[in-house]
ZAMARGU-4260 file (C-alpha; in steps of 0.2 Angstrom, whole numbers, plus 5000, padded with zeros to 4 digits):
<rodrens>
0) 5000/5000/5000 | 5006/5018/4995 | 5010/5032/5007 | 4997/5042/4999 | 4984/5029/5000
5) 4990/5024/5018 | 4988/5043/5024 | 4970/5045/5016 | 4964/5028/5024 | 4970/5036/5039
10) 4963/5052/5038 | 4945/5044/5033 | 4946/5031/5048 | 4950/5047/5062 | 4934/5056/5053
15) 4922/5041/5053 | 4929/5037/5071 | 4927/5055/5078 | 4908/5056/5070 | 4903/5037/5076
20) 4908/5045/5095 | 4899/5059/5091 | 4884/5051/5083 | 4884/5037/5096 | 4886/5052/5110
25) 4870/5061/5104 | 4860/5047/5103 | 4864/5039/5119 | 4863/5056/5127 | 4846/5058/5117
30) 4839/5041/5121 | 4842/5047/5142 | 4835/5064/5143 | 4819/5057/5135 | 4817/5043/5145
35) 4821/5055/5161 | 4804/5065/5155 | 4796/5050/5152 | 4800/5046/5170 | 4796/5059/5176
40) 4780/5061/5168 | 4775/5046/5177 | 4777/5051/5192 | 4763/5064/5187 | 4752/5052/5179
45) 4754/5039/5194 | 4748/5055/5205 | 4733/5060/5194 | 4729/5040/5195 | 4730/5036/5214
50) 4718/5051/5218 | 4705/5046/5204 | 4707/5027/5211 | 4704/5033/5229 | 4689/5046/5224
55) 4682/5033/5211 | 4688/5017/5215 | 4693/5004/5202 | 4676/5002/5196 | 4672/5018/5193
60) 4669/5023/5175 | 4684/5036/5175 | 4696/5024/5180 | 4711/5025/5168 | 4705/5042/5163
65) 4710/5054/5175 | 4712/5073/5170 | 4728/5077/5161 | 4732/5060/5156 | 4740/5056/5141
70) 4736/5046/5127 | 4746/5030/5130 | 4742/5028/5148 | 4741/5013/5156 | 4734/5012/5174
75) 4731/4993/5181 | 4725/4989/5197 | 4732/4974/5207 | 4724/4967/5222 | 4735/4951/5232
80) 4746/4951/5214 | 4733/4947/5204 | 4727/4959/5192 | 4708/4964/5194 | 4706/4978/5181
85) 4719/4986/5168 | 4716/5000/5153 | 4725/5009/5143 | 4719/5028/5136 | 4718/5028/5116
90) 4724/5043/5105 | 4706/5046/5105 | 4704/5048/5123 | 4694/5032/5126 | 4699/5019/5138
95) 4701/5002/5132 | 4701/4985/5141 | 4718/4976/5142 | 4715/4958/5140 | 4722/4947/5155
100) 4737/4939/5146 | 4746/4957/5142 | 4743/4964/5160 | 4748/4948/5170 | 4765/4952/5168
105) 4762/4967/5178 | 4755/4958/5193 | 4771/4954/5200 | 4780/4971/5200 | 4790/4978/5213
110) 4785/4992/5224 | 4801/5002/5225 | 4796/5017/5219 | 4806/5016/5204 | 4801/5017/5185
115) 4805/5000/5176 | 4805/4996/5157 | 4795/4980/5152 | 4790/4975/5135 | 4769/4972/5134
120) 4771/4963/5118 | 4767/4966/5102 | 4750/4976/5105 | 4757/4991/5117 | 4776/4987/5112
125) 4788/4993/5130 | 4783/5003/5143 | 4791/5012/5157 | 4781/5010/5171 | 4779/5010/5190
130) 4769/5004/5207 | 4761/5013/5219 | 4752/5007/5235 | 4730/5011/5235 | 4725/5006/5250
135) 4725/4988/5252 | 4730/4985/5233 | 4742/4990/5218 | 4741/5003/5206 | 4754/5000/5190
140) 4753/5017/5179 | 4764/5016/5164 | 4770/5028/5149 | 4775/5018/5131 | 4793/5021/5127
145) 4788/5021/5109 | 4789/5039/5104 | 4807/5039/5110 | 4812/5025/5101 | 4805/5034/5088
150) 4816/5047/5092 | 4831/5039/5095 | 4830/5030/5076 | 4827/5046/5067 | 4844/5054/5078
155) 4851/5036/5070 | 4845/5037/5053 | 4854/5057/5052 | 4870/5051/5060 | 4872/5039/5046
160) 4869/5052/5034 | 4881/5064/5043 | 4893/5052/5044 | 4893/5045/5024 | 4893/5062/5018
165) 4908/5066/5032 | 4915/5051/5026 | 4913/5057/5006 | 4920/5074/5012 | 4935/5068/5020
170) 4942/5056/5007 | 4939/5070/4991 | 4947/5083/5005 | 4964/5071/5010 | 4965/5064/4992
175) 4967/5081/4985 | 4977/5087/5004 | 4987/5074/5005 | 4992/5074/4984 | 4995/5091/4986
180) 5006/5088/5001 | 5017/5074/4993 | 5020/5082/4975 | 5036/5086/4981 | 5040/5068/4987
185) 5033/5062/4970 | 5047/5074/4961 | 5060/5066/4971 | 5054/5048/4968 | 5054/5054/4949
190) 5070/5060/4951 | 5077/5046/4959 | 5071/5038/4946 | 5078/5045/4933 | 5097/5044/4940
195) 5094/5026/4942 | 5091/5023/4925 | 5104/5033/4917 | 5121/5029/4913 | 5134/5032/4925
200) 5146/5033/4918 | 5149/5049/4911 | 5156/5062/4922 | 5143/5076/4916 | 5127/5063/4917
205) 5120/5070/4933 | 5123/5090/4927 | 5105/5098/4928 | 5100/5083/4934 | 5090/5091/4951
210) 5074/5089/4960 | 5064/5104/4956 | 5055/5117/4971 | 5063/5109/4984 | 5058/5121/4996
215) 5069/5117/5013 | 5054/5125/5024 | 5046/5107/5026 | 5050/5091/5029 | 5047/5084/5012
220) 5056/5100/5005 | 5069/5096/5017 | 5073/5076/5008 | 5074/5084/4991 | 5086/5095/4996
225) 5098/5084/5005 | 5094/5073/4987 | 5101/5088/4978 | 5116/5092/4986 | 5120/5071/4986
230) 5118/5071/4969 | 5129/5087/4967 | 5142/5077/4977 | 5141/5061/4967 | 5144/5072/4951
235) 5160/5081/4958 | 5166/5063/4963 | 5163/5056/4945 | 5169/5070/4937 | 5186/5069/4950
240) 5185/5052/4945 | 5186/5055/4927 | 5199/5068/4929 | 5210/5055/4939 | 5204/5042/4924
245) 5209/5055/4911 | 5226/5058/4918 | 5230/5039/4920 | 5226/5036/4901 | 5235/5050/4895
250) 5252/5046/4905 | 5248/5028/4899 | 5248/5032/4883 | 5262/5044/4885 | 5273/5033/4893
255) 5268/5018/4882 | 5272/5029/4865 | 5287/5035/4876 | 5295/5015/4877 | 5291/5011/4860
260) 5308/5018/4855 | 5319/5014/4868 | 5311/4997/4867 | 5316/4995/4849 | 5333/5001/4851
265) 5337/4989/4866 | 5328/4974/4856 | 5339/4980/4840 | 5355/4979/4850 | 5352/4964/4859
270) 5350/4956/4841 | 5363/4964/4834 | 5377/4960/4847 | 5369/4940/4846 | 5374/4942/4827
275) 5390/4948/4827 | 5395/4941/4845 | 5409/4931/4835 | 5419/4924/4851 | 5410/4930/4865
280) 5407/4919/4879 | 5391/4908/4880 | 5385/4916/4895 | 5384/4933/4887 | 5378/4926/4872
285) 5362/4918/4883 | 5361/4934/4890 | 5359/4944/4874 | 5346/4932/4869 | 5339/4934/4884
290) 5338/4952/4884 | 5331/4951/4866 | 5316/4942/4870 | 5312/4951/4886 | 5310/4966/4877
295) 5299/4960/4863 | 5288/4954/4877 | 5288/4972/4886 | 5286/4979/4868 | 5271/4965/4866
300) 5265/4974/4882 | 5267/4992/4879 | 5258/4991/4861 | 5242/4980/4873 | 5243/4996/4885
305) 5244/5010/4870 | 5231/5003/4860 | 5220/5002/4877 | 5223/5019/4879 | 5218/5025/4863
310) 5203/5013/4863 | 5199/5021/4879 | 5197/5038/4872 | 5188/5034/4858 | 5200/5033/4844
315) 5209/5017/4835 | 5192/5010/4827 | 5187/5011/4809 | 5172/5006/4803 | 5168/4994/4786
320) 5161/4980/4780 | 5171/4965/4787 | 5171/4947/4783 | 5169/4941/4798 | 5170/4921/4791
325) 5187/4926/4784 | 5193/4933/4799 | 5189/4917/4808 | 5196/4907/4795 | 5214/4916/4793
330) 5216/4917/4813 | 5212/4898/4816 | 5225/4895/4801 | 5237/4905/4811 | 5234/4894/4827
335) 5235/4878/4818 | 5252/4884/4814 | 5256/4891/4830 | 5251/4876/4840 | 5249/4860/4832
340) 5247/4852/4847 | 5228/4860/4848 | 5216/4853/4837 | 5206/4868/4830 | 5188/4866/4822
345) 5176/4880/4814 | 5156/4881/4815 | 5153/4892/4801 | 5136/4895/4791 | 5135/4891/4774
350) 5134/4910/4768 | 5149/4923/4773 | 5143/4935/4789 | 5147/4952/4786 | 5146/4964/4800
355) 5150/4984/4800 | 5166/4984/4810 | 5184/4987/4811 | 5193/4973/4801 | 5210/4972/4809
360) 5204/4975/4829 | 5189/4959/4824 | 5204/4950/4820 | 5212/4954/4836 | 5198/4949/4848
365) 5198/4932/4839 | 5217/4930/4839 | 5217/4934/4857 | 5204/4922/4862 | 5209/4907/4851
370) 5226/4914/4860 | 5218/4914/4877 | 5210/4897/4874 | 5229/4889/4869 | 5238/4893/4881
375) 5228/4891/4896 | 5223/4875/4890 | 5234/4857/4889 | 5240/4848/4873 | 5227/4842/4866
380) 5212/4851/4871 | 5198/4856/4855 | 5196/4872/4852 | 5181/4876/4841 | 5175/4893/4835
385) 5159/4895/4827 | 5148/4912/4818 | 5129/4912/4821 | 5119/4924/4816 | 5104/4931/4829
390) 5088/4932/4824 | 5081/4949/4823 | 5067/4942/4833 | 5081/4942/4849 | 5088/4958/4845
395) 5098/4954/4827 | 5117/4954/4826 | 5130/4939/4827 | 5136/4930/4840 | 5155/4926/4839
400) 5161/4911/4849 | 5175/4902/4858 | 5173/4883/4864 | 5188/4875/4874 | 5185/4858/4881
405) 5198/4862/4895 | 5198/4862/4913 | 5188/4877/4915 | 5189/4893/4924 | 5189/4895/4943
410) 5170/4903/4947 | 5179/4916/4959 | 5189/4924/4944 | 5174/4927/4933 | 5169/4941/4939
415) 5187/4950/4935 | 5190/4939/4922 | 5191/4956/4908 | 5201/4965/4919 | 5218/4974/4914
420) 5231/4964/4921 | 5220/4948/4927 | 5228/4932/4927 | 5220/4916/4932 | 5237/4905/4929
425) 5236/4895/4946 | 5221/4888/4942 | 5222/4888/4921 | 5239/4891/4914 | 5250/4877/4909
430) 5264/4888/4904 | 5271/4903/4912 | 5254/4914/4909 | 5252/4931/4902 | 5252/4948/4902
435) 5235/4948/4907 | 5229/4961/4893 | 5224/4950/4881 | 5203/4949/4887 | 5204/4967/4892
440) 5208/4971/4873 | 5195/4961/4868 | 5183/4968/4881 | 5188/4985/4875 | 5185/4982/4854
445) 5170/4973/4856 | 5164/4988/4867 | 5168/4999/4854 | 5159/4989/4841 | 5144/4992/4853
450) 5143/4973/4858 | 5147/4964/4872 | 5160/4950/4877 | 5153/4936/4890 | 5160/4920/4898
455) 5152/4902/4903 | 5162/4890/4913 | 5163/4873/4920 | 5174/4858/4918 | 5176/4851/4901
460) 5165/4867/4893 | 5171/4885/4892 | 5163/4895/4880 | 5166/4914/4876 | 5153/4924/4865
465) 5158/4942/4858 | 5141/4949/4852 | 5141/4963/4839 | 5125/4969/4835 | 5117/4970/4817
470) 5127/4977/4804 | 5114/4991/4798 | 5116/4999/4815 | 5126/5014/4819 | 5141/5010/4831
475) 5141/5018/4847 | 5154/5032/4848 | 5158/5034/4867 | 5175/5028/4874 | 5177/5010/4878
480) 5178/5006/4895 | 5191/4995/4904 | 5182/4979/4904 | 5175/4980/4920
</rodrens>
């Protein structure tokens, strides 16, 4: 249930609880002062009656009809509890005979001087009514109770009028009150709202991104302010974030341009001196060799980082029209050479799949992750790497894959698995590992193709897929991410 909805109920519940008190209240208090004139009425009536009985007697033809009596009375006269004689006084003014079975219950009534209620069936309804002593006998003189019945349902039949059109009142008043009231919670729920389905990150996403009127005056006020200024705060610490991002890429880059030379300088010596070593010793010889392979490895590494970099602010990808089944086919060829001991299959359609792409980074993602695939695998593990086109029905586009039937990957490295610099070697690696840049580059590309890269492990079944959406659509031009 809403807040909205729970604050109406409420209201409505206080309203309908304050006007059944209310109601309840005037009807009780109704119902006692008009039993209180009734009473005391009756003492009257029983006065008027005793003197008529004592001038008249119970025979006589005005018994029951005294002056001043009215219509409604009911005078009975009781002599050792039984009931000799009992009438009652019509609207008319007549006195009418009371048969023996409605007045026998009046035989036995207490003389305490007190008014009692008894119910005389369905003829005279209740009665409040009370004895006094005639000489030797009784005389019961009563009053009906009917026309404050009477009363008291009428007050019941308005309370219940008073309290539906109260209860009507109250919920059109606190639905529109209690709307009015929480407009300003409803922009900051829209708000809320809207920075949650946004894409974070871009350092200038949440600019003019605010809750409007937030008027700091009330409470609600008080939460879209204290929204605001966190939202101002997230914003300076993702546009720090880039800033500290921005300058980590561009010393990357820098330093990574900056190694190429000296790089090539120290590999080029290092061969060089292996040529021309002539008689040098064997240990030096190793070293030099040493030396030279080391920095093609660090160059190896440098070009990863630079390309990362560039790929990171948006640059290194042009687009075309690939052959993506000729890309498949010239990098397994390259495997098979590279590592015969791998036996390498394709699952290709019958028809070349074009995509709209960059042709030499596509060829990167599959070398790496055919790359990936040998070497953290053993001899003999099959490789397979298939093309099959999505049905526009699930989006379009084509889905790229990469089967090993290796030992898999360890569950707890997923997550980080496309991570710069993330190795998995104690659990996978059958030689001494990688860099660990190789999936960030591909995560990186395939990014920048506006797809996306994802893993299924378990023993005996790895399978990446790179998904590279339908060829007719535009690519997506911000920066690739890291791989996260």
């Amino acid at each position: 249930m809403t807040l909205r909805r729970r604050l109406v109920l409420s209201i409505v519940a206080l309203v309908v609880a304050v006007s059944a008190v209310i109601g309840g209240g005037s009807i009780i208090a109704l119902f006692s002062i008009q039993r209180s004139a009734i009473d005391e009425q009756l003492q009257y009536a029983t006065s008027r009656a005793q003197r008529s009985v004592e001038q008249e007697g119970p025979n006589g033809a005005e018994f029951g009809r005294p002056s001043g009596q009215a219509a409604g009375t009911l005078t009975v006269y009781v002599l050792d509890g039984n009931v000799v004689v009992g009438n009652v006084l019509d609207n008319a003014g007549r006195v009418d005979r009371l048969r023996a079975d409605v007045v026998d219950p009046l035989g036995g009534l207490r003389l305490d001087g007190r008014a009692h209620t008894i119910d005389l069936g369905a003829d005279l309804g209740r009665y409040r009514v009370t004895a006094a002593t005639v000489g030797p006998a009784v005389l019961v003189v009563g009053l009906p109770l009917g026309p404050v019945y009477e009363s008291v349902w009428k007050l019941f039949g308005v309370v219940l009028v008073v309290t539906g059109l109260a209860l009507l009142a109250a919920t059109l008043v606190a639905t529109a009150a209690v709307r009015r009231a929480l407009r300003p919670l409803d922009r900051v729920a829209e708000t809320a709202s809207a920075v949650a389905g946004m894409p974070l990150e871009r350092s200038d996403a949440l600019v003019g991104v605010r809750v409007p009127d937030a008027d700091p005056a009330t409470e609600v006020g008080r939460v879209g302010t204290a929204f605001n200024r966190m939202l101002g705060h997230i914003a300076g610490a993702m546009q720090a974030r880039e800033r500290s991002e921005q300058k980590v890429r561009q010393f990357v880059a820098d330093a990574s341009h900056e190694l190429r030379t000296p790089l090539a300088s120290v590999r080029g010596y290092a061969e060089l001196t292996r040529r021309i070593g002539g008689d040098l010793p064997q240990d030096v010889v190793y070293a030099m060799s040493r030396i030279e392979s080391e920095s093609i490895r660090m160059t190896s590494m440098v070009e990863d980082l630079l390309l990362l970099a560039r790929l990171d602010e948006g640059r290194e990808i042009q687009f075309a029209d690939v052959d993506l089944t000729g890309l498949v086919l010239d990098a397994v060829n390259d495997a098979h050479a590279a590592s015969p001991d791998h036996p390498i299959e394709v699952d290709l359609p019958d028809e070349p799949v074009e995509v709209l792409g960059d042709a030499a980074r596509l060829h990167q993602v599959i070398v790496n992750l055919v790359t990936n695939a040998r070497t953290h695998t053993p001899d003999g593990t099959r490789i397979t790497v298939g093309i099959a086109p999505v049905p526009p029905a699930d989006g379009g586009g084509v889905d790229l894959t990469v089967r090993d039937d290796g030992q898999g990957i360890d569950p707890a490295f997923l997550p980080k698995l496309f991570e710069r610099f993330a190795r998995a070697d104690s659990s996978r690696s059958r030689t001494a590992g990688s860099t660990g840049l190789g999936l960030a580059i591909v995560d990186a590309v395939v990014q920048a193709h506006g797809g996306r890269v994802s893993v299924t492990s378990e023993p005996g079944d790895t399978v990446f897929t790179v998904h590279l959406p339908d060829r007719t659509r535009q690519p997506v031009g911000a920066p690739a991410g890291s791989g996260t």
